[in-house]
LUMSE-359867 format. One line per field, with one value per residue: residue number from 1; x negated, y negated, z of N, C-alpha, C, O in turn. Coordinates in Angstrom, 3 decimals, decimal comma, always signed. Each point is the difference from the previous one (the first is absolute). Layout:
! LUMSE-359867
nr	(NUM_...);
npx	(X_...);
npy	(Y_...);
npz	(Z_...);
capx	(X_...);
capy	(Y_...);
capz	(Z_...);
cpx	(X_...);
cpy	(Y_...);
cpz	(Z_...);
opx	(X_...);
opy	(Y_...);
opz	(Z_...);
//
This chain:
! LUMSE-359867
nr	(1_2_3_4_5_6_7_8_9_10_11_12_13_14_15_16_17_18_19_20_21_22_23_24_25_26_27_28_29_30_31_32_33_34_35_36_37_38_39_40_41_42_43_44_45_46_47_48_49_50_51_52_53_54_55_56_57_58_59_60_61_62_63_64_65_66_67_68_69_70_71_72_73_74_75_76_77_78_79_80_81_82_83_84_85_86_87_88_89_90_91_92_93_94_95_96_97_98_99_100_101_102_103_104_105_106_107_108_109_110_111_112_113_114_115_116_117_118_119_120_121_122_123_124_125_126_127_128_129_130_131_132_133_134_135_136_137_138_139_140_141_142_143_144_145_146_147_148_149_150_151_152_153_154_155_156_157_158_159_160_161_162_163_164_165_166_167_168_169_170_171_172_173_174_175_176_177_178_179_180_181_182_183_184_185_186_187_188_189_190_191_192_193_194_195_196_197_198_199_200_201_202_203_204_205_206_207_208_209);
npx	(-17,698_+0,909_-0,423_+0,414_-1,929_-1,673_+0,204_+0,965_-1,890_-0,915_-0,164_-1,456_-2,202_-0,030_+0,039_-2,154_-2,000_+0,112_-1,052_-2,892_-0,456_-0,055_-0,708_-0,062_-0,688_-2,462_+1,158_-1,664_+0,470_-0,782_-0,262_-0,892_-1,570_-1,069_+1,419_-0,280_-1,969_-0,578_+1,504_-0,745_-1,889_+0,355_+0,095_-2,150_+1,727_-0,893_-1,397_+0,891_+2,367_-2,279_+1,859_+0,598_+0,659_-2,190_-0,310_+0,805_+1,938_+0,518_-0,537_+0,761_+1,290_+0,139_+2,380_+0,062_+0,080_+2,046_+1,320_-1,094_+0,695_+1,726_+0,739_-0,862_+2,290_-2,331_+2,406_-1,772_+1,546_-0,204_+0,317_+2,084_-1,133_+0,426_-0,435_-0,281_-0,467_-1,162_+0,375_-0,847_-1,761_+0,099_+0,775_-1,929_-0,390_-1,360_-2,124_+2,207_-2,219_+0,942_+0,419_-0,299_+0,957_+1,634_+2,082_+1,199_+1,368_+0,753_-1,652_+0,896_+0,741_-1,899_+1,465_-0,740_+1,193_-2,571_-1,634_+0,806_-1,740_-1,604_+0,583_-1,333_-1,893_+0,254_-0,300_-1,893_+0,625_-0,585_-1,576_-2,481_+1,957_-1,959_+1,976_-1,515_+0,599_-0,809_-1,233_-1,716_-0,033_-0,812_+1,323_+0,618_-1,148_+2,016_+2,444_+0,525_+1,571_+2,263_+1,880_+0,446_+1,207_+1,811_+0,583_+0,213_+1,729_+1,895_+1,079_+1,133_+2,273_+1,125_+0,452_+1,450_+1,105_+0,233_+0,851_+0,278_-0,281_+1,737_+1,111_-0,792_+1,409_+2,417_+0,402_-0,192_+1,700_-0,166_-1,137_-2,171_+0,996_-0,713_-1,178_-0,803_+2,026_-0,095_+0,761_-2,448_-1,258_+1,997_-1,466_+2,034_-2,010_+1,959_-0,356_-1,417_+0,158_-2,194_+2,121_+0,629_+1,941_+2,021_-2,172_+1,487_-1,634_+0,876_-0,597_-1,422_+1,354_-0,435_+2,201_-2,272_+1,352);
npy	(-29,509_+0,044_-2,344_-0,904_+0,015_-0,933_-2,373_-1,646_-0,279_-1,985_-2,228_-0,043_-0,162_-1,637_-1,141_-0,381_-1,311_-1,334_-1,602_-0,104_-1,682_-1,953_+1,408_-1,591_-0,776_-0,084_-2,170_+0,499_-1,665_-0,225_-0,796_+1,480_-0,678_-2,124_-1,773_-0,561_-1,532_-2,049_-1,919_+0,013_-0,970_-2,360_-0,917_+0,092_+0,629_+0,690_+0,491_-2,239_+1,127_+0,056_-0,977_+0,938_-1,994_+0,503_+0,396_-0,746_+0,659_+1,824_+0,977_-1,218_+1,646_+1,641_+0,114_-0,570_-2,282_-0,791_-0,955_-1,031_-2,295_-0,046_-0,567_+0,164_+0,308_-0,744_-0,493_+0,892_-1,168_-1,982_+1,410_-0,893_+1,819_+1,205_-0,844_+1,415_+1,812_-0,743_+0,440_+1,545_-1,037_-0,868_+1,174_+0,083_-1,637_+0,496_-0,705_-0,084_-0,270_-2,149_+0,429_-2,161_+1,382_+1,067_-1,278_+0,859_-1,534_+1,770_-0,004_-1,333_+2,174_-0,681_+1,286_-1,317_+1,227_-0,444_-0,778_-2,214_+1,575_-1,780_-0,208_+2,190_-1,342_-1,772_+1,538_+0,850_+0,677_-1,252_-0,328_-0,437_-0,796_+0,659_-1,116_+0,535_-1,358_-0,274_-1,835_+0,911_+0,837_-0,373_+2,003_-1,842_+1,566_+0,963_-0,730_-1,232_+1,114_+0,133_-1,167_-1,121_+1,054_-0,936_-1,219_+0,636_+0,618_-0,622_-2,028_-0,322_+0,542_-1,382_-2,322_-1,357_+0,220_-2,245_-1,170_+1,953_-1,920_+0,154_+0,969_+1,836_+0,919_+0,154_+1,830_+1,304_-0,640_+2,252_+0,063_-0,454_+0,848_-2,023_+0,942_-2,157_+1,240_-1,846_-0,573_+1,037_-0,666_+0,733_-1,386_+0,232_-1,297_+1,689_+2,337_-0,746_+1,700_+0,311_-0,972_-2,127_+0,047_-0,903_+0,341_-1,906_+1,203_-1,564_+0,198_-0,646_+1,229_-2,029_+1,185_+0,362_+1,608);
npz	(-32,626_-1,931_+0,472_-1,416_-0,791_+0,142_+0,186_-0,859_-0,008_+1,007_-0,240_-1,795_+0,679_+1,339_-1,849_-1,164_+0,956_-0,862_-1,607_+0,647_+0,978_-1,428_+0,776_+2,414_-1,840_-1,128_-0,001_-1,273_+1,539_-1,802_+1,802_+1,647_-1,488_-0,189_-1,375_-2,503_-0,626_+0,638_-0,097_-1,657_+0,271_+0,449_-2,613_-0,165_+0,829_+1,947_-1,501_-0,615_-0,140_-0,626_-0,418_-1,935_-0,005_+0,203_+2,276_-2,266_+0,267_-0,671_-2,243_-2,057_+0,839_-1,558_-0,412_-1,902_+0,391_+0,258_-1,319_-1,114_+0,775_-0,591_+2,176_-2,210_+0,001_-0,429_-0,116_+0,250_-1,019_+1,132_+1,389_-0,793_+0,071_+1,728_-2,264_-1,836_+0,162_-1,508_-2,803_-0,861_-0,959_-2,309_-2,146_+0,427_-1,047_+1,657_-0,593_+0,421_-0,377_+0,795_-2,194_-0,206_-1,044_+1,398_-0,245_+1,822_-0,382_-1,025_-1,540_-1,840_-0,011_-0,076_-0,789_-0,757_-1,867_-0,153_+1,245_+0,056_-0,580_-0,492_-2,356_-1,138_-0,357_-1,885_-1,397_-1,126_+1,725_-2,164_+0,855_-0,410_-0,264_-0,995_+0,637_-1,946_+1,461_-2,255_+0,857_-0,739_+1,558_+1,639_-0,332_-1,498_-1,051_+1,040_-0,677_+1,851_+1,445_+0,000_-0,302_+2,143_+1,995_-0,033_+1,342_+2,337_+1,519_-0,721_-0,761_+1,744_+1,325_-1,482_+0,520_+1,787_-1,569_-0,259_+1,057_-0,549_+0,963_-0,985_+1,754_+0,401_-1,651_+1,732_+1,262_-1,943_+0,447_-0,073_+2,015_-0,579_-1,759_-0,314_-1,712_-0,940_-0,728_-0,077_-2,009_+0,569_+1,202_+0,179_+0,965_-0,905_+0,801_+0,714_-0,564_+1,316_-1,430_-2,076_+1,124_-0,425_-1,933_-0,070_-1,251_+0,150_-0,356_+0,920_-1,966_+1,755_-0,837_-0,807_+0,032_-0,420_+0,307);
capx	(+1,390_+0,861_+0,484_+1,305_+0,385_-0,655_+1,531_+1,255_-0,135_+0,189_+1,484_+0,646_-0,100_+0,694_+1,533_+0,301_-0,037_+1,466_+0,720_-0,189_+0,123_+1,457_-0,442_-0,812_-1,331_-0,152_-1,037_-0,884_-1,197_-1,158_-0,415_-1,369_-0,227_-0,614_+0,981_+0,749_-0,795_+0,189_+0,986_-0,154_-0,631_+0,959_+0,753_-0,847_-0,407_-1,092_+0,044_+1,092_-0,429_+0,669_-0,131_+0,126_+0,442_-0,925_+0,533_-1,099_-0,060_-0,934_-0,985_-0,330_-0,393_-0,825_+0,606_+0,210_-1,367_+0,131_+0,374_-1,249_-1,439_+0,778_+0,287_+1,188_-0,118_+0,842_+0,334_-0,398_+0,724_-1,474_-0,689_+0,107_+0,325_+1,617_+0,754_+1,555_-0,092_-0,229_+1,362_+1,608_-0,166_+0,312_+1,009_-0,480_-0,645_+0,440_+0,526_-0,305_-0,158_+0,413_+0,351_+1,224_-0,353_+0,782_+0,798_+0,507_-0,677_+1,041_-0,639_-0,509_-1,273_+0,819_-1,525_+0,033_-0,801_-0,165_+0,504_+1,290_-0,617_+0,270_+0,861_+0,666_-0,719_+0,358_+1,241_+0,458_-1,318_-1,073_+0,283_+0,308_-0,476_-0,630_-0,604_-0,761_+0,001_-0,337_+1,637_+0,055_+0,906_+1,039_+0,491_+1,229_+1,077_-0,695_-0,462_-1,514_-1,086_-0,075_-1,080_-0,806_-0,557_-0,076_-0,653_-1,056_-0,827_-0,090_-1,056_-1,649_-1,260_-0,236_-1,517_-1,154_+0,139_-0,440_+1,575_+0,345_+1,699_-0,070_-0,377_-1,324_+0,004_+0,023_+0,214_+1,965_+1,202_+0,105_+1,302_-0,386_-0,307_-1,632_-0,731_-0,478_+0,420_-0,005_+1,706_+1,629_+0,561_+0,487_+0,502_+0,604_+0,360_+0,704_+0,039_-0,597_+0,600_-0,800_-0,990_-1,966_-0,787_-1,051_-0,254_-0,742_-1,206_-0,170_-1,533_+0,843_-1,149_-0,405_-0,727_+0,706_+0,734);
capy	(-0,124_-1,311_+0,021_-0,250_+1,445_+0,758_-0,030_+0,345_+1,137_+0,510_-0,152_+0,641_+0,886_-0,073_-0,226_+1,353_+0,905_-0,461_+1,013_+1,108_+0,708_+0,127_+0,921_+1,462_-0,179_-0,392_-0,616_-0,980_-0,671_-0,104_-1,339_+0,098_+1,571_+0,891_+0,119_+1,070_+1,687_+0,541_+0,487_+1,349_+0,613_+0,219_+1,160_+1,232_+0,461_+0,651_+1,707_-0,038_+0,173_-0,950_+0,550_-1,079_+0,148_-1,122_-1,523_-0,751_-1,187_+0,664_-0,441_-1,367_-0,943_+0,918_+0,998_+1,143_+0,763_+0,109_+1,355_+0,340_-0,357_+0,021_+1,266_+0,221_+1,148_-0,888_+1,327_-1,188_+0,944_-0,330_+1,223_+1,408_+0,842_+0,106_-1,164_+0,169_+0,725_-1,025_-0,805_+0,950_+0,062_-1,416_+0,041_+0,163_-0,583_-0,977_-1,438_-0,496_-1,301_-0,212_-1,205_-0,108_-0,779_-0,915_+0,166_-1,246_-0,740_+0,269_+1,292_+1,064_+0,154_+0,483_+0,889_+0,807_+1,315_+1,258_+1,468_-0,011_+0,049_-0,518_-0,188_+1,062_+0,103_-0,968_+0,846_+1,200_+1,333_-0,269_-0,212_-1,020_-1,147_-1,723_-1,433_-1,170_-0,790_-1,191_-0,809_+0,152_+0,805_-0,830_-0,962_+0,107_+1,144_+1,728_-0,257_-1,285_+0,625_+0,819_-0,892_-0,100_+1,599_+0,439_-1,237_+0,001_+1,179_+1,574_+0,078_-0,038_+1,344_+0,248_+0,019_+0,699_+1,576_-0,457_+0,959_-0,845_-0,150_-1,086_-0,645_-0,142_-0,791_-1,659_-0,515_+0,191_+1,533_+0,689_+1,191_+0,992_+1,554_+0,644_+0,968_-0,378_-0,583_+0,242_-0,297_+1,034_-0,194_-1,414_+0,318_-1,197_+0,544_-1,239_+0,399_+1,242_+0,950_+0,409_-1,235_+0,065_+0,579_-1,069_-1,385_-0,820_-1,311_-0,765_-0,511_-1,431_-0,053_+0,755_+0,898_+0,681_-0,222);
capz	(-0,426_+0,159_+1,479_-0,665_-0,447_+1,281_+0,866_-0,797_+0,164_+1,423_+0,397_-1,113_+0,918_+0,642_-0,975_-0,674_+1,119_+1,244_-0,490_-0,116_+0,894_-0,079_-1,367_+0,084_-0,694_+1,179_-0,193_+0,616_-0,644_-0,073_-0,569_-0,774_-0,379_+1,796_+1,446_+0,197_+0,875_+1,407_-0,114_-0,613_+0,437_+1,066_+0,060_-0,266_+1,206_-0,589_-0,483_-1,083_-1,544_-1,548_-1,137_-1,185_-1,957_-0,294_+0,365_+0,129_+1,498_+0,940_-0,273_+0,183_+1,787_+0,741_+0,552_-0,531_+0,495_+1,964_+0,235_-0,060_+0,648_+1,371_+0,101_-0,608_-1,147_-1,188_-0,955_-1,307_-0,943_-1,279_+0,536_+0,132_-1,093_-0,291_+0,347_+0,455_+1,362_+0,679_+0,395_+0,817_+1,331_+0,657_+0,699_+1,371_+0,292_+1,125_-0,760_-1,334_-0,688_-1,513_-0,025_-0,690_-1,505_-0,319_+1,905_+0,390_+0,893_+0,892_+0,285_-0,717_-0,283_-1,561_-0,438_-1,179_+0,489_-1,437_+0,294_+1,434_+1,419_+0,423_+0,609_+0,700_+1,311_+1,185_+0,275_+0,972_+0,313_+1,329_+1,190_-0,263_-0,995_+0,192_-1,410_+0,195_-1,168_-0,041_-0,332_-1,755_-0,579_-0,034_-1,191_+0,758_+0,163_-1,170_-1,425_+0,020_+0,565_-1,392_-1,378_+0,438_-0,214_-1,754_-1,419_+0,420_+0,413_-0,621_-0,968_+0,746_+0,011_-1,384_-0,849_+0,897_+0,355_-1,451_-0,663_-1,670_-0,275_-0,639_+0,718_+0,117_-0,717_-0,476_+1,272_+0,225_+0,473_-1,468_+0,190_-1,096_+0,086_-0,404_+0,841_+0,861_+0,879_+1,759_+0,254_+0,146_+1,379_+0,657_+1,530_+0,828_+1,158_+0,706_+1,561_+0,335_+1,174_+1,471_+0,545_+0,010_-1,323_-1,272_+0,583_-0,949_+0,335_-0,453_+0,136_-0,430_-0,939_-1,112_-0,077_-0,751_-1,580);
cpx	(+0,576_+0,747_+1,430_+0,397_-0,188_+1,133_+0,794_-0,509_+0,329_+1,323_+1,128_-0,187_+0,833_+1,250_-0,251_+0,105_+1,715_+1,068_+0,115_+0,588_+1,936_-0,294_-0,474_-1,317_-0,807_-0,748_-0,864_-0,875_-1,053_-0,914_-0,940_-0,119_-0,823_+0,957_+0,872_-0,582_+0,155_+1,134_+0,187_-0,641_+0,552_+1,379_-0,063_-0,862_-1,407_+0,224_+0,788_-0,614_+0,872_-0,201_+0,411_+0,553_-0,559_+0,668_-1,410_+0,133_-0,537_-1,097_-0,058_-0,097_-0,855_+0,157_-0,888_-1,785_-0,457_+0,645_-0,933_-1,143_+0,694_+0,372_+1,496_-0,293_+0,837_-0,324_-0,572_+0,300_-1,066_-0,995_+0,386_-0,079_+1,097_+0,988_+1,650_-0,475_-0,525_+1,660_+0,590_-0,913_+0,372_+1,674_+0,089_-0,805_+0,273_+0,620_-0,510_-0,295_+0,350_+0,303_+1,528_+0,022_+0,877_+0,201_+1,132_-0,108_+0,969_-0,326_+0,525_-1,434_-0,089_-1,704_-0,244_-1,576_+0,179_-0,053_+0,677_-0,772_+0,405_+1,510_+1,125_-0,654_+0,818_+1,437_+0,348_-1,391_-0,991_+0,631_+0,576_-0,329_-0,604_+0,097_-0,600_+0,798_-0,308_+1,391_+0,104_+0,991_+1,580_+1,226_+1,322_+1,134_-0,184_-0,546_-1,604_-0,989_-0,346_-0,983_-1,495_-0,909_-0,227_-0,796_-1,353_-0,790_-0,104_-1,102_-1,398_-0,271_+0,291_-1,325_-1,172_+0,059_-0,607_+1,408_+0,320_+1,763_+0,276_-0,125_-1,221_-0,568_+0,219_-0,146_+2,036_+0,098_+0,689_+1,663_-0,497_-0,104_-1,124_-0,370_-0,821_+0,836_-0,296_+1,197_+1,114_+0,504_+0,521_+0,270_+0,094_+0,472_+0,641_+0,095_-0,337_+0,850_-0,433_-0,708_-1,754_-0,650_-0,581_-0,257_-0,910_-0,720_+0,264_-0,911_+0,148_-1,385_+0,448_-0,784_+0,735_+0,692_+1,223);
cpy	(-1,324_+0,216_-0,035_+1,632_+0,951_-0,197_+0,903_+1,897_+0,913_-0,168_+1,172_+1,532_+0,398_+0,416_+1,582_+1,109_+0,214_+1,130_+1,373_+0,243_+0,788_+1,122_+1,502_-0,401_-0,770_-0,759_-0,860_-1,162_-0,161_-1,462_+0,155_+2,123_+0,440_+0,220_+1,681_+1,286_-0,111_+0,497_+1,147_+0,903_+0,252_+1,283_+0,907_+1,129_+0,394_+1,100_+0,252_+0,471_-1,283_-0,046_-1,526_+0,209_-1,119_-1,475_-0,744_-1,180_+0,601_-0,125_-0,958_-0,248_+0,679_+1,137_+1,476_+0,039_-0,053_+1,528_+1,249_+0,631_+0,395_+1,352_+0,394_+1,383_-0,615_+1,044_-1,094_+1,186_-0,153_+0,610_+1,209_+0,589_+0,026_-1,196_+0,592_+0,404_-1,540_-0,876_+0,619_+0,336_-1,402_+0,357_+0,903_-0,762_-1,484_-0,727_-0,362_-0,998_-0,300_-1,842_-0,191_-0,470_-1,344_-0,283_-1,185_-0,685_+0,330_+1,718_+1,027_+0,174_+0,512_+0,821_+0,769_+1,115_+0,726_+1,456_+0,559_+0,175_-1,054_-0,498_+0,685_+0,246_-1,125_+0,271_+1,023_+0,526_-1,064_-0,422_-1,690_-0,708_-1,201_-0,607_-0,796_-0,990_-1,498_-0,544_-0,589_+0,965_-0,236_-0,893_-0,164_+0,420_+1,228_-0,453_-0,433_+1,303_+1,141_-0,828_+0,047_+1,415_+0,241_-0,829_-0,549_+0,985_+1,311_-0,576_-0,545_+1,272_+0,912_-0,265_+0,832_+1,604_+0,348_+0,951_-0,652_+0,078_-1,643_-1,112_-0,064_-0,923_-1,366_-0,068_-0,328_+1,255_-0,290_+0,905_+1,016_+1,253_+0,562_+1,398_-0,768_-1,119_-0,300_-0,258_+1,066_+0,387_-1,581_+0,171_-1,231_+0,623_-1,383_+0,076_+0,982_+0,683_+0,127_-0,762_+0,393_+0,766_-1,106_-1,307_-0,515_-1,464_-1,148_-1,016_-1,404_-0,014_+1,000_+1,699_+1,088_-0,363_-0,920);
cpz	(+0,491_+1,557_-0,116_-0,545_+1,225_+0,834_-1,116_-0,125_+1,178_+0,043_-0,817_+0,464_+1,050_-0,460_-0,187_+1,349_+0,428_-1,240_-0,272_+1,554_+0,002_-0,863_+0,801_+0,310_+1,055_-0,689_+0,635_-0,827_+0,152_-0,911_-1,600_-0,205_+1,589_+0,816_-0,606_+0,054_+1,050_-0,055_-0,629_+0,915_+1,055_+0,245_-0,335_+1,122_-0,556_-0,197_-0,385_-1,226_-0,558_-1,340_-0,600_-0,944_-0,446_-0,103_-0,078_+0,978_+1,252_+0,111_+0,300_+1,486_+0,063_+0,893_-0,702_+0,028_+1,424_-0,087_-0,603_+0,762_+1,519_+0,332_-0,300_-0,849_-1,225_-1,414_-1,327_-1,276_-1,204_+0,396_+0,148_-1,352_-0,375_+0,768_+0,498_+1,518_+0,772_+0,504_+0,742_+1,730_+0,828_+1,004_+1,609_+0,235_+0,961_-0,680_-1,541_-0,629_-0,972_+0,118_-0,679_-1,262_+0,547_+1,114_-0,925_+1,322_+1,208_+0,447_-0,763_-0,820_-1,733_-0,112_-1,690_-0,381_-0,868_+0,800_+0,995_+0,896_+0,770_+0,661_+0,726_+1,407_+0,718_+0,026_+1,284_+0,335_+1,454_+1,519_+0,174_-1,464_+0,303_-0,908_+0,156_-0,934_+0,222_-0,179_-1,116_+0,057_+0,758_-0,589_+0,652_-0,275_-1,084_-0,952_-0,558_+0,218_-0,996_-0,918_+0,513_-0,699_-1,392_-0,682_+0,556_+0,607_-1,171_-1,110_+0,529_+0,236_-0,884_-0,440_+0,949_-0,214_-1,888_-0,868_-1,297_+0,349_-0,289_+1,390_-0,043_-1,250_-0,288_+1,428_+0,333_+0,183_-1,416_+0,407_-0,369_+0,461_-0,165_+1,084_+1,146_+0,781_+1,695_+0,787_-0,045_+1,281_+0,382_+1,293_+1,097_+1,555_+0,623_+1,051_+0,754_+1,365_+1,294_+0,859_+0,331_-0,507_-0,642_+1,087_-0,974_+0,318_-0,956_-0,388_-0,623_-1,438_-1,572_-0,194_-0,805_-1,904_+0,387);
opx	(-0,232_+0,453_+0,342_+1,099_+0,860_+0,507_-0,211_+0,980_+0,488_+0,711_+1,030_+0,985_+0,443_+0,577_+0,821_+0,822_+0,293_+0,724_+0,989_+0,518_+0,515_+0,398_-0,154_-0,267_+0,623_-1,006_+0,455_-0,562_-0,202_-0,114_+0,091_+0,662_+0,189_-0,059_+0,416_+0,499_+0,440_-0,021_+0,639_+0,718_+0,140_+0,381_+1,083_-1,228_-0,161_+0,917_+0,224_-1,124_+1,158_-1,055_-0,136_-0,047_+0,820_+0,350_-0,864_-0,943_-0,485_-0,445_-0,389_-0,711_-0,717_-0,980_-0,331_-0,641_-1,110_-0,441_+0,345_-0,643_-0,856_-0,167_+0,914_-1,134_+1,200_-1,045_+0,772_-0,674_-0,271_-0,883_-0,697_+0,619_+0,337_+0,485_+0,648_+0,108_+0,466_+0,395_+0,738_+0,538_+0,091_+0,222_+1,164_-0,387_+0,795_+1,228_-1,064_+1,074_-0,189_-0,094_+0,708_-0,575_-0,400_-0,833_-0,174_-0,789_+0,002_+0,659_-0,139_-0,806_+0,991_-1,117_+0,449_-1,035_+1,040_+0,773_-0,052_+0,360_+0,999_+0,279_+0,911_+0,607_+0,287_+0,728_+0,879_-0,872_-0,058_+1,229_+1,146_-1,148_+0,638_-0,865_+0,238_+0,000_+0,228_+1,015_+0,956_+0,516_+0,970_-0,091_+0,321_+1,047_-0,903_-1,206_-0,690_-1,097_-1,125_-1,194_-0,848_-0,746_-0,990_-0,620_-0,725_-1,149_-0,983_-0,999_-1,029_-1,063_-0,388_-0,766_-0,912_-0,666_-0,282_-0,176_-0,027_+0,697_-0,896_-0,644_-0,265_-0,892_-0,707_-0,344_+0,596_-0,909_+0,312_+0,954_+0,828_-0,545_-0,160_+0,419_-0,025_-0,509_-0,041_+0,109_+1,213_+1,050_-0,821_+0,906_-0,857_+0,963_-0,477_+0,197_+0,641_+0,197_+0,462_-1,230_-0,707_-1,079_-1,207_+0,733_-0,986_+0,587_-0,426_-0,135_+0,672_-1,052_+0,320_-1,224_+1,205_-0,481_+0,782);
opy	(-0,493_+1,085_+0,649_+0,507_+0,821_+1,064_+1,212_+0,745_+1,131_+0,996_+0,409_+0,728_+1,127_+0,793_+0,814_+0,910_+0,975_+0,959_+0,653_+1,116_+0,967_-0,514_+1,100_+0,235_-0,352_+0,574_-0,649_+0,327_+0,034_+0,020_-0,544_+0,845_+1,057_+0,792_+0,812_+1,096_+1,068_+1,231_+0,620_+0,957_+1,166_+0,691_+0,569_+0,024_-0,174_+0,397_+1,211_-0,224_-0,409_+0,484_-0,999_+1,128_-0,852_-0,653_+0,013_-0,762_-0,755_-0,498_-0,158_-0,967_-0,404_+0,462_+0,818_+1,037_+0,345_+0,967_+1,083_+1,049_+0,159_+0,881_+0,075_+0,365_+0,074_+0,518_-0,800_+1,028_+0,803_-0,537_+0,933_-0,750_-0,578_-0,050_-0,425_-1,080_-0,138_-0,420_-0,550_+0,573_-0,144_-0,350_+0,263_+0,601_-0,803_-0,047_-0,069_-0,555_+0,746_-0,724_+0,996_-1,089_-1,082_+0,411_-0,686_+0,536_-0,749_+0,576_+1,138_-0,890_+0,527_-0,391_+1,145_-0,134_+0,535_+0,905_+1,164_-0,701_+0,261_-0,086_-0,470_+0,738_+0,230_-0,678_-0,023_-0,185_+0,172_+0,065_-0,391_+0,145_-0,861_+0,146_-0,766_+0,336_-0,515_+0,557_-0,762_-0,132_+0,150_-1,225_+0,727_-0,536_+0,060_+0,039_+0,392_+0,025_+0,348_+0,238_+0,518_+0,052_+0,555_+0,368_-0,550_+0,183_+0,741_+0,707_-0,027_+0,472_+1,141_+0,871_+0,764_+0,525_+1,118_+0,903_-1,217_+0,951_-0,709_-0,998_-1,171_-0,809_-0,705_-1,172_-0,619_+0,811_-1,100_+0,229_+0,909_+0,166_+1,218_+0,038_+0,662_-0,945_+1,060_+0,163_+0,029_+0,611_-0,916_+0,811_-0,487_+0,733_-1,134_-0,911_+0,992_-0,555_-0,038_+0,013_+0,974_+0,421_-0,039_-0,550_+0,575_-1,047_+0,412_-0,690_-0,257_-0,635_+1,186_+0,102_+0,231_-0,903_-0,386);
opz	(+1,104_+0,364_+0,989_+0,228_+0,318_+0,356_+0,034_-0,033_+0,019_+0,136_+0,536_-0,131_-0,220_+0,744_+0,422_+0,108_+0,693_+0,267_-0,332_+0,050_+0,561_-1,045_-0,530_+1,178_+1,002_-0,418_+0,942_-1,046_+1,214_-1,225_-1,101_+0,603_+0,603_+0,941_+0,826_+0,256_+0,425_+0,012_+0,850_+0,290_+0,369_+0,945_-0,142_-0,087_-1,208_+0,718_-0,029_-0,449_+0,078_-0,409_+0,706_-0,492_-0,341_-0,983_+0,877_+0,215_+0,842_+1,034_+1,157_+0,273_+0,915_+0,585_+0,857_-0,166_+0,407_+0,622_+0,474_-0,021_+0,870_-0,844_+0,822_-0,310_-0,263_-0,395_-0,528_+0,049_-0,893_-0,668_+0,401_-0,754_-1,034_+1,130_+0,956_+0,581_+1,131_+1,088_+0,817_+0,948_+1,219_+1,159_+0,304_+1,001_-0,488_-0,074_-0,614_-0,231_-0,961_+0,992_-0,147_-0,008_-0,429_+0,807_-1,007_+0,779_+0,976_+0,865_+0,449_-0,272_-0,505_+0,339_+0,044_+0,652_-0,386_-0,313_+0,396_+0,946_+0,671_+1,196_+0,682_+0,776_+1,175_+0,725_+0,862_-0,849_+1,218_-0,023_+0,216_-0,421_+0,605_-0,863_+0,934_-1,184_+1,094_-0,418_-0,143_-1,110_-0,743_-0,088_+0,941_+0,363_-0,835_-0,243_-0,941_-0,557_-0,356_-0,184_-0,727_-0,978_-0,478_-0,998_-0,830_-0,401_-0,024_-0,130_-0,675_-0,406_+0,250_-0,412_-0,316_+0,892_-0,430_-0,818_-0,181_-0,354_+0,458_-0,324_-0,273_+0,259_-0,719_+0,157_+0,882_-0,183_-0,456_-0,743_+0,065_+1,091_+0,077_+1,157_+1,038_+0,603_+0,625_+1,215_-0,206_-0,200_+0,042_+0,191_+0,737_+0,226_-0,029_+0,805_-0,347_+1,081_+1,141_-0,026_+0,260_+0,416_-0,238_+0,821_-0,461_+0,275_-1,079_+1,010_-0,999_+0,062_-0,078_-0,084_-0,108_-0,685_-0,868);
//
């Protein structure tokens, strides 16, 4: 990565940490994807249950196969038979993994959701929330972060989930009502009640939609 991007990332980090902290929220940076598995891992006690609403930025540091391979009780919902009893066990579960479709750079968080699991888990039920997010997602303010969520993350994991709705088609947000919508939950978190519920990793790196 460009040395010039690698500063303005770190420094821009700092800006969002400070605002999540004004928010409740607990963020951290991380240079590179090895620095935010350690960091992750760090805040993950062992013999935690964890669970997911498929944050492909997780994946990408390698969390979700440490958590795996480690002494964790990781609730993987793509193994279970009955996917509903997998979601509704995420809401007791230690901690929860996820990423952000969006942020602003002051610590709101913008999330969108075809079958609400997810964003009804970084709502209410798990113990703690973990965000992985790359600072690709980072924008400077709601509006930017909305467009962002809509016009880039929903028709990437539109095509990734292979959904016939017209985003998946030109790569725009349509507004559309289709049956394979993934835009029917909107969840803008600004502030959390419960201190040292959400903590979010920041990754000076491209990850993720």
């Amino acid at each position: 990565m460009n040395e010039n991007l690698i500063k303005r990332n770190a420094l821009l980090a700092q800006v969002v940490i400070k605002g999540l902290a004004s928010r409740n929220m607990t963020g951290y940076y991380a240079q590179d994807k090895a620095a935010a598995l350690a960091q992750a891992l760090a805040l993950i006690p062992e013999g935690s249950a964890v669970t997911m609403g498929g944050a492909m930025s997780a994946h990408e540091i390698g969390l979700v196969d440490a958590l795996k391979a480690g002494n964790y009780n990781f609730i993987d919902r793509d193994a279970w038979a009955d996917k509903r009893a997998a979601m509704l066990a995420a809401y007791d579960a230690d901690v929860f993994l996820s990423s952000v479709n969006a942020m602003t750079d002051d610590g709101v968080l913008v999330n969108i959701d075809g079958n609400a699991n997810r964003v009804s888990a970084i709502a209410q039920g798990p113990k703690k929330v973990l965000f992985i997010v790359g600072m690709n997602k980072v924008c400077p303010d709601l509006d930017s972060a909305m467009k962002r969520a809509r016009n880039t993350a929903a028709p990437a994991n539109a095509q990734r989930f292979g959904l016939s709705t017209p985003c998946a088609k030109t790569g725009k947000c349509f507004d559309c009502k289709s049956m394979d919508t993934i835009c029917c939950q909107f969840l803008i978190t600004r502030f959390s009640r419960h201190t040292d519920r959400i903590h979010l990793i920041l990754v000076g790196e491209d990850l993720g939609f």
